[in-house]
PyMOL Python script that loads the backbone (N, CA, C, O; Angstrom):
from pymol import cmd

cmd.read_pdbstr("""\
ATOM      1  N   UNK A   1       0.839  -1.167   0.000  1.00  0.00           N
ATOM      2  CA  UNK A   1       0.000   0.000   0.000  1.00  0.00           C
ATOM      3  C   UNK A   1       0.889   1.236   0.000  1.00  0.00           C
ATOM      4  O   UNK A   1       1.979   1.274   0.572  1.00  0.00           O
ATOM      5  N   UNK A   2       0.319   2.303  -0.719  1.00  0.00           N
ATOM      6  CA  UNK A   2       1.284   3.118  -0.915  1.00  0.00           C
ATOM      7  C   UNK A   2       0.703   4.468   0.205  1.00  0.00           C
ATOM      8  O   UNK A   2      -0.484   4.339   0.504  1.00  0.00           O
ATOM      9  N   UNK A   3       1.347   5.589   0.767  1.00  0.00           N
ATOM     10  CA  UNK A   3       1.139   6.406   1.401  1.00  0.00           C
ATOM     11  C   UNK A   3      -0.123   7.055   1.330  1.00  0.00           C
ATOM     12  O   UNK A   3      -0.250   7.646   0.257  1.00  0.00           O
ATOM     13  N   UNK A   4      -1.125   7.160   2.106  1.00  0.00           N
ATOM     14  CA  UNK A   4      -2.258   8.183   2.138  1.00  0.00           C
ATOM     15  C   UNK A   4      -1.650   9.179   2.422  1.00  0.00           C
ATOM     16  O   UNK A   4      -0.899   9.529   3.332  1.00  0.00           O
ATOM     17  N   UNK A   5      -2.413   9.977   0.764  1.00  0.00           N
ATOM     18  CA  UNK A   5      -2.279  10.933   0.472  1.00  0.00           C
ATOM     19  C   UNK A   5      -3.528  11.953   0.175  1.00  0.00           C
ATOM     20  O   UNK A   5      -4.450  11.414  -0.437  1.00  0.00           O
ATOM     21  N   UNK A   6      -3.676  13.040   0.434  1.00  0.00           N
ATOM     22  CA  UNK A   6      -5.082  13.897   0.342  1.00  0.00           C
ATOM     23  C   UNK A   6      -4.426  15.057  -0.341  1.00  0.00           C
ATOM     24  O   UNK A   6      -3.259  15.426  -0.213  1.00  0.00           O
ATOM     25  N   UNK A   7      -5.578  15.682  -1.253  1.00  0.00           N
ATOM     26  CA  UNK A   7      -5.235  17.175  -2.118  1.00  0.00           C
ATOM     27  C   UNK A   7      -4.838  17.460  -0.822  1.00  0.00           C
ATOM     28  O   UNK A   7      -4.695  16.787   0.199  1.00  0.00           O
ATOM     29  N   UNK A   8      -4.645  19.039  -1.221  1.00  0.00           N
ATOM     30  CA  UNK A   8      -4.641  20.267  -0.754  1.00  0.00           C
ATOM     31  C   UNK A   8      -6.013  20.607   0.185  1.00  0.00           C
ATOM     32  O   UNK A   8      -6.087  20.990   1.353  1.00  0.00           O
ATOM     33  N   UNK A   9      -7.016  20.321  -0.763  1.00  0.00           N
ATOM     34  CA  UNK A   9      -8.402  20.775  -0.398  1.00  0.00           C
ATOM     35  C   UNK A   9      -9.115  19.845   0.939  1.00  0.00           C
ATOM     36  O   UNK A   9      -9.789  20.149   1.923  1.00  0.00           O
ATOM     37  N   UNK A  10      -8.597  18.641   0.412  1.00  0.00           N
ATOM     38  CA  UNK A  10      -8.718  17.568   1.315  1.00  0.00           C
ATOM     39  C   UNK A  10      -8.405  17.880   2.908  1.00  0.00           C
ATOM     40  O   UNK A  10      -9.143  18.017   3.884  1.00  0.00           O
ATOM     41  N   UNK A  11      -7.212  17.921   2.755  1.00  0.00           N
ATOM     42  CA  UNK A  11      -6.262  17.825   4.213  1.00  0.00           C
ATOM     43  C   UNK A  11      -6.343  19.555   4.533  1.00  0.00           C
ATOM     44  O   UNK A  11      -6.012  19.915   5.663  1.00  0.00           O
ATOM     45  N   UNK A  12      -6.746  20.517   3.612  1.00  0.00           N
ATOM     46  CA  UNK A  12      -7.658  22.010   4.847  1.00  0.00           C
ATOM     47  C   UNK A  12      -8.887  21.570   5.527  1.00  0.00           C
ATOM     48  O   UNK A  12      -9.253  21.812   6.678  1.00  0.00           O
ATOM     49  N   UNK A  13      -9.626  20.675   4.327  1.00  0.00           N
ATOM     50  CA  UNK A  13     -11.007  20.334   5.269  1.00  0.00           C
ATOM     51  C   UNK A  13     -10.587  19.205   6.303  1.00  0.00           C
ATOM     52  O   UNK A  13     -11.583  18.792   6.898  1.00  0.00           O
ATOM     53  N   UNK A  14      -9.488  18.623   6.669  1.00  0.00           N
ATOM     54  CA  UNK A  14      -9.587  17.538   7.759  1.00  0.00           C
ATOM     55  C   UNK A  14      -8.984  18.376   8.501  1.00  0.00           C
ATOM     56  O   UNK A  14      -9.116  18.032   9.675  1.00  0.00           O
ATOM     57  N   UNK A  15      -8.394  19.297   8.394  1.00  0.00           N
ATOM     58  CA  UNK A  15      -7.056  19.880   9.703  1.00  0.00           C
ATOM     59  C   UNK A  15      -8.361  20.645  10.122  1.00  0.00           C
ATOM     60  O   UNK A  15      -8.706  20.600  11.303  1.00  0.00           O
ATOM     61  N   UNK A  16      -9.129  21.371   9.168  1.00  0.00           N
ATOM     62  CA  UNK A  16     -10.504  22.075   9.995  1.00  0.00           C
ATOM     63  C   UNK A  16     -11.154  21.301  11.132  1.00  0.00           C
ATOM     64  O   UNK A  16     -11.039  21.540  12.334  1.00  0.00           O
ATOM     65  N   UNK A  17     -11.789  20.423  10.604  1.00  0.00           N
ATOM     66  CA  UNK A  17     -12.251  19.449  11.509  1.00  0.00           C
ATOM     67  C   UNK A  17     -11.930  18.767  12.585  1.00  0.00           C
ATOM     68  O   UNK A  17     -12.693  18.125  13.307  1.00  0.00           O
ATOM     69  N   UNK A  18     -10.422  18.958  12.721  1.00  0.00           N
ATOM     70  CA  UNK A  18      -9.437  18.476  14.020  1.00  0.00           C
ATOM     71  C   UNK A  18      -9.232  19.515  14.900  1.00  0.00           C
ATOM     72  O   UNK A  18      -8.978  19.368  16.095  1.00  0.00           O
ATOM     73  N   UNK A  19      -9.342  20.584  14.310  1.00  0.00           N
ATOM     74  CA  UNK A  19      -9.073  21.875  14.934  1.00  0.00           C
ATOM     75  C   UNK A  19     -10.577  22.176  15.677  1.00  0.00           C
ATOM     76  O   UNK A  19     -10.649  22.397  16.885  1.00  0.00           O
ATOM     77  N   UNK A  20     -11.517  22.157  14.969  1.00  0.00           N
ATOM     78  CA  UNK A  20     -12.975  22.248  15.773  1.00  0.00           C
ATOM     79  C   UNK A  20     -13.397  21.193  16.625  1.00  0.00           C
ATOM     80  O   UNK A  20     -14.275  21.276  17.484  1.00  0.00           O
ATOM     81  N   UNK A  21     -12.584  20.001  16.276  1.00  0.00           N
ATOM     82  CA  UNK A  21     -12.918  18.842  17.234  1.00  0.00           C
ATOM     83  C   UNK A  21     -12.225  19.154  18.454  1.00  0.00           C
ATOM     84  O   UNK A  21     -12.804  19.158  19.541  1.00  0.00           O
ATOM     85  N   UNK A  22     -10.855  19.449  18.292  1.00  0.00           N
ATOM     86  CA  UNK A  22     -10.033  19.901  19.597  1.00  0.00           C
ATOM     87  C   UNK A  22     -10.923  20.843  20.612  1.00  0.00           C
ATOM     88  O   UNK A  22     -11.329  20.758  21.771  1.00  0.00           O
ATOM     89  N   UNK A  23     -10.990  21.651  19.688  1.00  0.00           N
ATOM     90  CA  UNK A  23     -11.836  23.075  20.681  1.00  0.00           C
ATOM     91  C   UNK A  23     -13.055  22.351  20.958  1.00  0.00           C
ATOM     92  O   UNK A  23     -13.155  21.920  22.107  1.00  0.00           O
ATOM     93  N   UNK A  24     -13.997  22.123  20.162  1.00  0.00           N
ATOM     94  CA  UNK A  24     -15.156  22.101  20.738  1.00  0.00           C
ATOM     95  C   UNK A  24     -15.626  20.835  21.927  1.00  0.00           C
ATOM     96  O   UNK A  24     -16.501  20.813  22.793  1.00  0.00           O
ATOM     97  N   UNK A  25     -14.346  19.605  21.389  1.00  0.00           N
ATOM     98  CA  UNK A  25     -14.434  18.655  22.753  1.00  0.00           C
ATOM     99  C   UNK A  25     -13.609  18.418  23.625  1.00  0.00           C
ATOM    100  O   UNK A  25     -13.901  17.675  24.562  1.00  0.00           O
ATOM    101  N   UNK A  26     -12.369  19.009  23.508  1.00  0.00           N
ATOM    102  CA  UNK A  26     -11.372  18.662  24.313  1.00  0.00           C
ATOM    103  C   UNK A  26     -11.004  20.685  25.090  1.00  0.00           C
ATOM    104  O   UNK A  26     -10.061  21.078  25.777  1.00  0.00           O
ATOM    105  N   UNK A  27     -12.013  21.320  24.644  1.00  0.00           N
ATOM    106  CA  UNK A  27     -11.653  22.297  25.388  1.00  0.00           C
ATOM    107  C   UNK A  27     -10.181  22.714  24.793  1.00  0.00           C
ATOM    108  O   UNK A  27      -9.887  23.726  25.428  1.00  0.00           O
ATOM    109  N   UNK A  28      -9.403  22.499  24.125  1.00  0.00           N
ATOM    110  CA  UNK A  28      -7.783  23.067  23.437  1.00  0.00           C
ATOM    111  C   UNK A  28      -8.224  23.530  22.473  1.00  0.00           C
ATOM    112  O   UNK A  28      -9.200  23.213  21.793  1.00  0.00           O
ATOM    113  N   UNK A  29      -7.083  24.762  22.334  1.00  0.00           N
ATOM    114  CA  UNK A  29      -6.940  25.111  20.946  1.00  0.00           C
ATOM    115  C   UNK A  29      -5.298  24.501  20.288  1.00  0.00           C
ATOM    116  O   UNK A  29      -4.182  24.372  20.790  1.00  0.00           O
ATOM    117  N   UNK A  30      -5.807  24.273  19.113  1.00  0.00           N
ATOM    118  CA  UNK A  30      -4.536  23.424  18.476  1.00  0.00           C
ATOM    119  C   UNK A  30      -3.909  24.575  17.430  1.00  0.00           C
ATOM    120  O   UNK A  30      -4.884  25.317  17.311  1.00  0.00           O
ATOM    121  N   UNK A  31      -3.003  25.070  16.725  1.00  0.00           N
ATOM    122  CA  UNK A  31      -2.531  25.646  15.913  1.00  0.00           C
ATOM    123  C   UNK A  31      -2.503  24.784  14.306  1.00  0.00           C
ATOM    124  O   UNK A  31      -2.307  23.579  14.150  1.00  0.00           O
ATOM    125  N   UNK A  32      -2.688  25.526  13.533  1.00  0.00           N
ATOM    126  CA  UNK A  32      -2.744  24.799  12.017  1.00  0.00           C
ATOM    127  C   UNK A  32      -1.668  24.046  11.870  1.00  0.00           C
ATOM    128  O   UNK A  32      -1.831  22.934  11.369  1.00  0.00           O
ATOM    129  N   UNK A  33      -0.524  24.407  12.208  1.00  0.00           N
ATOM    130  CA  UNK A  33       0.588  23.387  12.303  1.00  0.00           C
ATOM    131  C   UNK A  33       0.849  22.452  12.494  1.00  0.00           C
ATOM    132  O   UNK A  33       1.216  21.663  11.623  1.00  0.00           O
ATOM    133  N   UNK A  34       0.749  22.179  13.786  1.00  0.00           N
ATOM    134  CA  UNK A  34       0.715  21.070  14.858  1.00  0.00           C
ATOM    135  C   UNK A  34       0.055  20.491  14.396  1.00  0.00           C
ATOM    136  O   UNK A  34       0.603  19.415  14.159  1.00  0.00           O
ATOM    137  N   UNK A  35      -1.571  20.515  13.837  1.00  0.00           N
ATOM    138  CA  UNK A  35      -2.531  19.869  13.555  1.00  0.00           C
ATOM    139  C   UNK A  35      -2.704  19.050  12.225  1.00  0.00           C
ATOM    140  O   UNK A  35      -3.450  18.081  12.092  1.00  0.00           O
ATOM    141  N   UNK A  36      -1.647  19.765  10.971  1.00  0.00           N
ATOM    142  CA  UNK A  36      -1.154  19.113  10.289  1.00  0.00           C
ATOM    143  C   UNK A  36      -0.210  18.027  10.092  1.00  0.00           C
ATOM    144  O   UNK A  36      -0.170  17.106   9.277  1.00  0.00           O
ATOM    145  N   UNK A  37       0.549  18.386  11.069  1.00  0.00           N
ATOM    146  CA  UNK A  37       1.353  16.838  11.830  1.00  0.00           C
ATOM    147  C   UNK A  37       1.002  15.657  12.546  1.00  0.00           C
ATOM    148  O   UNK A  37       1.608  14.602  12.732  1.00  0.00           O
ATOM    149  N   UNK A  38      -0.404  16.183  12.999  1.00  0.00           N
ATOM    150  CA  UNK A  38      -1.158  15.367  14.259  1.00  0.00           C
ATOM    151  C   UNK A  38      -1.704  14.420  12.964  1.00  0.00           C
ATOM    152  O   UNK A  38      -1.439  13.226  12.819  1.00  0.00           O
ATOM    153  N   UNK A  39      -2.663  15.380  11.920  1.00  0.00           N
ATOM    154  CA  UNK A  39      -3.029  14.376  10.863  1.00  0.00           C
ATOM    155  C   UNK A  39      -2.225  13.445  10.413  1.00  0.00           C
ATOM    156  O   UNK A  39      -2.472  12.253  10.598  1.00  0.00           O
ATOM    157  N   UNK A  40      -0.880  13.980   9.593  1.00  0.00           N
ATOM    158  CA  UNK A  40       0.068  13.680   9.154  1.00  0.00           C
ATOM    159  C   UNK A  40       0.406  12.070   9.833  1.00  0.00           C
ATOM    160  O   UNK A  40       0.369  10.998   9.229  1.00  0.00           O
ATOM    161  N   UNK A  41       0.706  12.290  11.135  1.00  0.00           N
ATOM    162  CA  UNK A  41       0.475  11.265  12.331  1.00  0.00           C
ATOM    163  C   UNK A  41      -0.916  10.221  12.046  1.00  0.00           C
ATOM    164  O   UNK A  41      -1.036   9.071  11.626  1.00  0.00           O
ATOM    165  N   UNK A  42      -1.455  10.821  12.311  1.00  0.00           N
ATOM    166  CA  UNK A  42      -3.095   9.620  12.155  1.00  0.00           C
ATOM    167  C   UNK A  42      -2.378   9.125  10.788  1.00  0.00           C
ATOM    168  O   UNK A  42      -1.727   8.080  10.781  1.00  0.00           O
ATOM    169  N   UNK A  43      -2.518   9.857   9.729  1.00  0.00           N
ATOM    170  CA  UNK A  43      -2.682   8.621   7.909  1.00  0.00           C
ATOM    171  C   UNK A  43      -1.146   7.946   8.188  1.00  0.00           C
ATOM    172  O   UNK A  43      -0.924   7.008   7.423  1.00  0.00           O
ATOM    173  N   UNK A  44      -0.291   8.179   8.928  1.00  0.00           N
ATOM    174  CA  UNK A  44       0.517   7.102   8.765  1.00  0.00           C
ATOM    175  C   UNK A  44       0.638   5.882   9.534  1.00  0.00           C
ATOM    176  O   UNK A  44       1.123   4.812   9.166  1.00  0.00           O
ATOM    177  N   UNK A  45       0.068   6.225  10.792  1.00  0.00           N
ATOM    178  CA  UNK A  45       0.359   5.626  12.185  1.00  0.00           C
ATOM    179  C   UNK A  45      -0.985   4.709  12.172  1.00  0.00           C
ATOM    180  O   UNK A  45      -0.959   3.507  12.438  1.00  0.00           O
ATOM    181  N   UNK A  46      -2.118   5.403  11.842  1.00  0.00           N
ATOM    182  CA  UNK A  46      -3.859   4.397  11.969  1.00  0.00           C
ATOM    183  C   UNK A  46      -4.595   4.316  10.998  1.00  0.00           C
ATOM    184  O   UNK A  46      -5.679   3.745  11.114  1.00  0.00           O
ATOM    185  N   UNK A  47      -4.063   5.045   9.405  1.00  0.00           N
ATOM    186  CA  UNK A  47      -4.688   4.902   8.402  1.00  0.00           C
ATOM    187  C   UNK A  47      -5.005   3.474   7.339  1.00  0.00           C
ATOM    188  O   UNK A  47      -5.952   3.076   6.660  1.00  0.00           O
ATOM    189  N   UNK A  48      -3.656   3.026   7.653  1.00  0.00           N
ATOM    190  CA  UNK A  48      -3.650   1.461   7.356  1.00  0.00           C
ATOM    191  C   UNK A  48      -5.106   0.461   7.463  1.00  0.00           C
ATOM    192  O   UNK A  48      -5.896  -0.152   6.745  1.00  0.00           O
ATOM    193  N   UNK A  49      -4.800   0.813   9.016  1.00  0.00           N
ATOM    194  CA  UNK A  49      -6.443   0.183   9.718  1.00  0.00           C
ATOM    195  C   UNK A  49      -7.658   0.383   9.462  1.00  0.00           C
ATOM    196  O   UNK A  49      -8.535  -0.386   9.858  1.00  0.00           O
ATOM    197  N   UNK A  50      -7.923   1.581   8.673  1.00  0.00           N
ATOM    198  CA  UNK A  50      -8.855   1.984   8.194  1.00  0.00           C
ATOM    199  C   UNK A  50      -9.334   1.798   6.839  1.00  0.00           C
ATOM    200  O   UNK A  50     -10.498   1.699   6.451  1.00  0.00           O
ATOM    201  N   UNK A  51      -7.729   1.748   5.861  1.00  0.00           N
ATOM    202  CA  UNK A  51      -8.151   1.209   5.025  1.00  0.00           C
ATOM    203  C   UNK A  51      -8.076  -0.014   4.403  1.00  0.00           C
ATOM    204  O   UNK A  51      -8.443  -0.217   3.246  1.00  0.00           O
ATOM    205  N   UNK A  52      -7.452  -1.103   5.395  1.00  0.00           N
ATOM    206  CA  UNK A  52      -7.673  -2.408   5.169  1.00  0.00           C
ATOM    207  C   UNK A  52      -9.221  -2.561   5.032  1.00  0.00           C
ATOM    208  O   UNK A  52      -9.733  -2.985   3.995  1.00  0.00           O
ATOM    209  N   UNK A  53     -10.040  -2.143   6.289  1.00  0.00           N
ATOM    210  CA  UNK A  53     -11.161  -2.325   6.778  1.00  0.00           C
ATOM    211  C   UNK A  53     -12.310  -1.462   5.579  1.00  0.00           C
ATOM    212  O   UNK A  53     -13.533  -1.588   5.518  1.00  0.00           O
ATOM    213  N   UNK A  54     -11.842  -1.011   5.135  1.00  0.00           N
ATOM    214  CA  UNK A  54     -12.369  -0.515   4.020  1.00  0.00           C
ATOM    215  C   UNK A  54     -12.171  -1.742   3.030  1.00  0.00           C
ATOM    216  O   UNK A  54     -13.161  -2.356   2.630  1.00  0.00           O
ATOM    217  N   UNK A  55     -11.226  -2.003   2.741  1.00  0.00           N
ATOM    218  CA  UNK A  55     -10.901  -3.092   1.388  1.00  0.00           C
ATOM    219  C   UNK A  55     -11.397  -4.745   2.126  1.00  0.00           C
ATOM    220  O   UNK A  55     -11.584  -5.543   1.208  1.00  0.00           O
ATOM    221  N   UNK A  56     -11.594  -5.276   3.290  1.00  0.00           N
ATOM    222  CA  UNK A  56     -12.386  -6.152   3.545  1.00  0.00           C
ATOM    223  C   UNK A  56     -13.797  -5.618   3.525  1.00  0.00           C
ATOM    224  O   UNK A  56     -14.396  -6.623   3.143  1.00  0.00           O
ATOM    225  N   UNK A  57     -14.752  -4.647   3.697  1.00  0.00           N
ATOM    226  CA  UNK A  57     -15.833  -4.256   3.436  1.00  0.00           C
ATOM    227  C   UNK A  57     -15.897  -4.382   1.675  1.00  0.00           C
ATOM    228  O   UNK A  57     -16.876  -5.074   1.395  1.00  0.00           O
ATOM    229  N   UNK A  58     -15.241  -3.978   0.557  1.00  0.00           N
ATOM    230  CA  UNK A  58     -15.244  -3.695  -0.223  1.00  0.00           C
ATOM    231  C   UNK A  58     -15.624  -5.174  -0.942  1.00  0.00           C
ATOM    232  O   UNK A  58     -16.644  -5.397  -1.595  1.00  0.00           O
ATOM    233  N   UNK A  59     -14.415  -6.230  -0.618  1.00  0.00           N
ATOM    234  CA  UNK A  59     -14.242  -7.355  -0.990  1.00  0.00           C
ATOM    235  C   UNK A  59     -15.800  -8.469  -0.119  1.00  0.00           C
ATOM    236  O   UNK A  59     -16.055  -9.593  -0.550  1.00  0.00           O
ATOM    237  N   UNK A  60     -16.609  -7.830   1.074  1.00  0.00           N
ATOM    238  CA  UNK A  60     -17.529  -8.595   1.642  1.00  0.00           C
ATOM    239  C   UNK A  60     -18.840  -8.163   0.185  1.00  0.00           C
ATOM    240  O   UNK A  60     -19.652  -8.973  -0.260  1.00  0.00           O
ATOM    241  N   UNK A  61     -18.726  -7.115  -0.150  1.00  0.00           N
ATOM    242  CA  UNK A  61     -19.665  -6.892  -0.631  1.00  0.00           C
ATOM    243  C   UNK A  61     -20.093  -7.345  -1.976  1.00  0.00           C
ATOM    244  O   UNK A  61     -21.259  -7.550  -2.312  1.00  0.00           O
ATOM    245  N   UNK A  62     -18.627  -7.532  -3.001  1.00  0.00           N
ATOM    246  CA  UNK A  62     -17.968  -7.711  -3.484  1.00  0.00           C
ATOM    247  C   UNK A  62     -18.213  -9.394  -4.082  1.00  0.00           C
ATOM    248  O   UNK A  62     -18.201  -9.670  -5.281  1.00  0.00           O
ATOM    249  N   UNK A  63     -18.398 -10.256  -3.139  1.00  0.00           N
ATOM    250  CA  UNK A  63     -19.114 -11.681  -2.571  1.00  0.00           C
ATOM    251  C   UNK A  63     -20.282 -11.574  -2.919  1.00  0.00           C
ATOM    252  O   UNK A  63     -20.822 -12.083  -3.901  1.00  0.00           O
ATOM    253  N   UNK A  64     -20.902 -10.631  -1.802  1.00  0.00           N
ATOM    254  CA  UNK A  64     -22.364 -10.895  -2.004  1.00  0.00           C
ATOM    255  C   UNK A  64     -22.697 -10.482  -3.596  1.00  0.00           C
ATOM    256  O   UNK A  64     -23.358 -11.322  -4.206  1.00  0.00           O
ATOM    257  N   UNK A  65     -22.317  -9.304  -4.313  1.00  0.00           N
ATOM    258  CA  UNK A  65     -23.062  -9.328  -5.520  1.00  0.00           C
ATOM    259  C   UNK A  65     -22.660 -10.268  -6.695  1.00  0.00           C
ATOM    260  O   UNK A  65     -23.247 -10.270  -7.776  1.00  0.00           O
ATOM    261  N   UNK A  66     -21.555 -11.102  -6.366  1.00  0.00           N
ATOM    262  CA  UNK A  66     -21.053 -12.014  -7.243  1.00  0.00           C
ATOM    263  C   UNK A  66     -22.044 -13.931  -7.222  1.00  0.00           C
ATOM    264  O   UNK A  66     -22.324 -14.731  -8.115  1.00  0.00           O
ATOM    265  N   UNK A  67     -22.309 -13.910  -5.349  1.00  0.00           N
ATOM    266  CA  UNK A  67     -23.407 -14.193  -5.170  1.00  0.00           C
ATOM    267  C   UNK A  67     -24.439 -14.594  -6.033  1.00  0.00           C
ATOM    268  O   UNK A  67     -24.718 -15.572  -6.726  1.00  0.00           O
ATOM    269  N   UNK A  68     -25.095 -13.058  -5.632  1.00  0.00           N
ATOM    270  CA  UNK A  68     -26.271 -12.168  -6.902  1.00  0.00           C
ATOM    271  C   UNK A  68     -26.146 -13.184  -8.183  1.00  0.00           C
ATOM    272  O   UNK A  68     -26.831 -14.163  -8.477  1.00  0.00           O
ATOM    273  N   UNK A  69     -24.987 -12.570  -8.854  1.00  0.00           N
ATOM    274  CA  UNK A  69     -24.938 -12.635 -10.373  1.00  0.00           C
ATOM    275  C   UNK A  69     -25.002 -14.662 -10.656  1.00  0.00           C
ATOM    276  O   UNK A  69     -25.506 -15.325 -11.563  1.00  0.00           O
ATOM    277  N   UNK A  70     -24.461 -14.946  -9.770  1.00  0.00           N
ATOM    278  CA  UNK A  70     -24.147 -16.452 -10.154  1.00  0.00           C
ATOM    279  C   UNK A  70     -25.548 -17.081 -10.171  1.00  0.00           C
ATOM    280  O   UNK A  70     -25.973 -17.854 -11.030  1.00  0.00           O
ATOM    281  N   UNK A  71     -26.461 -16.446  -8.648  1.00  0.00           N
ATOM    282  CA  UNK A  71     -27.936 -16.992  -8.816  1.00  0.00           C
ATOM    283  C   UNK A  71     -28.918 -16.432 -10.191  1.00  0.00           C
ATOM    284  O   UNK A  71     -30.014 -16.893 -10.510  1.00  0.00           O
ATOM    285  N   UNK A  72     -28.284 -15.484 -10.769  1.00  0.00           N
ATOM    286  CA  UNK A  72     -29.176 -14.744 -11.993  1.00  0.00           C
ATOM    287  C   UNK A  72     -28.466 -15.864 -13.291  1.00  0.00           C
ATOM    288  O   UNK A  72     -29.301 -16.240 -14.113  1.00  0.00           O
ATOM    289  N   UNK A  73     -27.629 -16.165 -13.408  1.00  0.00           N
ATOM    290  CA  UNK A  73     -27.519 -17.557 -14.209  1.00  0.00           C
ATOM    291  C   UNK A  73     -28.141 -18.236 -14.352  1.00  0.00           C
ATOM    292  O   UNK A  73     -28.772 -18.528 -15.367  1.00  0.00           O
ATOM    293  N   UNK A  74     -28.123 -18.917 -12.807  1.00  0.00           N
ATOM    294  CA  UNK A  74     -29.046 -20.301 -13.099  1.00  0.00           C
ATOM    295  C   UNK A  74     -30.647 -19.808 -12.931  1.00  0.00           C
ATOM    296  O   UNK A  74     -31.566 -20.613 -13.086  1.00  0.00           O
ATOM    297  N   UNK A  75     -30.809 -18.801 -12.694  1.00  0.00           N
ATOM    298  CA  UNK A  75     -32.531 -18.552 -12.914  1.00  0.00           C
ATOM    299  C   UNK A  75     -32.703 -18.335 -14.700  1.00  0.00           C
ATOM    300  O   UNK A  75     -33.839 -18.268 -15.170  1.00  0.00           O
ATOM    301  N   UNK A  76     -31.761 -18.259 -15.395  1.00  0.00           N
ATOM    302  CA  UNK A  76     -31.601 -17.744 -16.870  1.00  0.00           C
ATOM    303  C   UNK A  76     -31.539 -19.471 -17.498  1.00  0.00           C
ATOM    304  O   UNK A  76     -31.820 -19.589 -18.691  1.00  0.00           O
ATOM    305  N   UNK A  77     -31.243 -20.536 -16.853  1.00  0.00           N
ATOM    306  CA  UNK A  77     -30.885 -21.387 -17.350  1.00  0.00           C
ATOM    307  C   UNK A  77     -32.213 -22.233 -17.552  1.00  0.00           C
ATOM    308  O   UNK A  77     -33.047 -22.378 -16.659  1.00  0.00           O
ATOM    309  N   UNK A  78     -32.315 -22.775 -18.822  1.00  0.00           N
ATOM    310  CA  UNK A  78     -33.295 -23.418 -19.591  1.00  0.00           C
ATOM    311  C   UNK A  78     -33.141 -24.825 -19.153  1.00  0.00           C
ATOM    312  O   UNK A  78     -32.034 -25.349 -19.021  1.00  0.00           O
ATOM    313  N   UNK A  79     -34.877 -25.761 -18.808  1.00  0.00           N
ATOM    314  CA  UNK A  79     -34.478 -26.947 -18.242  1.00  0.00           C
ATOM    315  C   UNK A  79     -34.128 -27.831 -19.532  1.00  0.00           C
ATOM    316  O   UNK A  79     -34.239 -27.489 -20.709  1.00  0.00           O
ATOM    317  N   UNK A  80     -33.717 -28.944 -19.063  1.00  0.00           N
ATOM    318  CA  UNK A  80     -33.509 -29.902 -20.262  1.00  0.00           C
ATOM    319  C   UNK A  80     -33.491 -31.173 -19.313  1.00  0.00           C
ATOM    320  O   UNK A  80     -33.729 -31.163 -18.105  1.00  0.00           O
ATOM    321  N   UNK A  81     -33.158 -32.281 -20.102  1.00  0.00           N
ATOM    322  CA  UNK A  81     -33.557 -33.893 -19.811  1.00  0.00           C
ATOM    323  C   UNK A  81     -32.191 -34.215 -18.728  1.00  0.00           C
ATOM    324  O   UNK A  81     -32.212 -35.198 -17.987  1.00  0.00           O
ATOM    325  N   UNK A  82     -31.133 -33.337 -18.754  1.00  0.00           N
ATOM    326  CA  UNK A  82     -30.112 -33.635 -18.120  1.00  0.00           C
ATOM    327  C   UNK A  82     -29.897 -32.822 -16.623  1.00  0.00           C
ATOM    328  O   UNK A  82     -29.781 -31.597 -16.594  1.00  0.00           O
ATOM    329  N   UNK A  83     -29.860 -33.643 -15.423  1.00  0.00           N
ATOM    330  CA  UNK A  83     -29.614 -33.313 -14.494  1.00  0.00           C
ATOM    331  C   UNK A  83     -27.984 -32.778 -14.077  1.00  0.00           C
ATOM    332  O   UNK A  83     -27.093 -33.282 -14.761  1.00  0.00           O
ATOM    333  N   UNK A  84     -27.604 -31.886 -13.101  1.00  0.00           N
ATOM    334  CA  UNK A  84     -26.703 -31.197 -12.553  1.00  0.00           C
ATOM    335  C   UNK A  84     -26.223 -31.741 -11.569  1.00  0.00           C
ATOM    336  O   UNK A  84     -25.330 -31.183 -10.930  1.00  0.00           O
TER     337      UNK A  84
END
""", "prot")
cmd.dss("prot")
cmd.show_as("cartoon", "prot")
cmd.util.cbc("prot")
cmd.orient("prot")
């Protein structure tokens, strides 16, 4: 897996959101800086975990519609004299 990486646009709207999370639940104010490192920190240190868990969700689902498609076969399949 290669490094999580976010635009520009991306990682202003998450450092926002860390910065209002700080203040508004932990009572701190964090500086844009710091808070870019703190992220910086999370996608390297716990991002993994997140997106394994993403790519086993991906791959569960992934099942089920393959599932799907295999039962839409045999509902497509014409009878004949020969058993399966």
């Amino acid at each position: 897996m290669s490094d999580i990486k976010f635009s520009s646009e991306e990682k202003e709207m998450l450092v926002k959101k860390l910065r209002t999370y700080f203040s508004d639940e932990l009572d701190h104010e964090i500086g844009q800086f710091e808070c870019e490192f703190f992220l910086d920190f999370i996608s390297a240190e716990i991002g993994s975990y997140y997106y394994n868990q993403g790519l086993f969700d991906a791959q569960a689902l992934l099942a089920l519609k393959i599932d799907d498609i295999t039962e839409a076969f045999y509902e497509l399949e014409k009878p004949t004299g020969l058993q399966k």
